[in-house]
N, C-alpha and C positions, 0 to 999 in steps of 0.2 A: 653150550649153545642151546637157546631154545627151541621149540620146533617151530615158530615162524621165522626166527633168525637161518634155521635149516632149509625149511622152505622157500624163503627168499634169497638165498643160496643156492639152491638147487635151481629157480626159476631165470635166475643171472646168468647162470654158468651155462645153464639147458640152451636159451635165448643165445648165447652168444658163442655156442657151435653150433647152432642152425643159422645161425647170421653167416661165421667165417663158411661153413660147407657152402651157401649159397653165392657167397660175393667170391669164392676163388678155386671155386669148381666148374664143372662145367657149365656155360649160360643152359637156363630151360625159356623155348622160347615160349613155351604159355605164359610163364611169369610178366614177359616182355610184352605180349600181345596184352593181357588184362591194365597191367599199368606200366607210364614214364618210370628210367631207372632213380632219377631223382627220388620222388617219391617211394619207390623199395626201398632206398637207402633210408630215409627219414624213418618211415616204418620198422624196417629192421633195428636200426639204432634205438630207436623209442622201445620196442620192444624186447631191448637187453636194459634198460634203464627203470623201462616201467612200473616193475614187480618191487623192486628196492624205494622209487618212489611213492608208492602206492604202503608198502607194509612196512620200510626201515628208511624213513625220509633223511632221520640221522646218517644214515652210509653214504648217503649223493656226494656228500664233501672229498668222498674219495673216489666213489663209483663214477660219478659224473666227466671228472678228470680223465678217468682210467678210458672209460668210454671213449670218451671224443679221442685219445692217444690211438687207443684202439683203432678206432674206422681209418685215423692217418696212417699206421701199421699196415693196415690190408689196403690201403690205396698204394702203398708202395710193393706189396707182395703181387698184386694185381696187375703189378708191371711186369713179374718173371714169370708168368704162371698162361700168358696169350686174353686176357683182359686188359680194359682201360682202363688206367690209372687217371685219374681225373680228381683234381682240386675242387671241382664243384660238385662232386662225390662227396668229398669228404666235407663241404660246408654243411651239404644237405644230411649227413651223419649230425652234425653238429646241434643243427636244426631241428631232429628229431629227436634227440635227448633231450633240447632244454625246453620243445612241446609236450613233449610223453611226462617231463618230472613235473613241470607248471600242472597240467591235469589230473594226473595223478594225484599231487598234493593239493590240489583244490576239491577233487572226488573226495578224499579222506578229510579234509577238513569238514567238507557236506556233512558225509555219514557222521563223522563224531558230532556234530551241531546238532544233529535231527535222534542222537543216541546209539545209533548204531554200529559200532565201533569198540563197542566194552572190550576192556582187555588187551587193546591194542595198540 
């Protein structure tokens, strides 16, 4: 594997144990206070999707899927753990993967248009 195939690996995998410790650990109410749980949700999902969008747009085909399984996994763990398990938790997971890949891959389309992207 190469090393941005590794670093976009590691950015995945990094993003989406800071995702799970947040959604089914304990709440932090700063989090709450600064923003709507919707929107963390969309955030956080975007931001286990982002890095594969942005550098291995190829991988979405799986990562994508995997993701949104994902955020419905922890909507169901979220029920045994003294959180709410909530369906429009998990739309708005949903929502923020297929915003985070849409931009992502339009950012990377920019950069390669304008050259900036060699090698990548």
């Amino acid at each position: 594997m190469d090393r941005i195939s590794l670093l976009t690996l590691a950015l995945v995998l990094g993003m989406a144990a800071l995702v799970t410790t947040l959604t089914v650990g304990p709440r932090l109410p700063l989090a709450d206070a600064l923003m709507d749980d919707k929107m963390q949700h969309a955030l956080g999902f975007g931001a286990i999707i982002a890095p594969a969008a942005f550098l291995r747009p190829r991988w979405l085909w799986v990562l994508a899927p995997a993701a949104i399984a994902f955020g419905g996994l922890i909507e169901v763990v979220q029920a045994y753990v003294g959180r709410d398990a909530e369906l429009s938790d998990w739309a708005a997971d949903i929502l923020g993967v297929m915003a985070a890949s849409t931009l992502a891959i339009a950012l990377r389309a920019q950069l390669h248009r304008r050259g900036l992207m060699r090698g990548l």
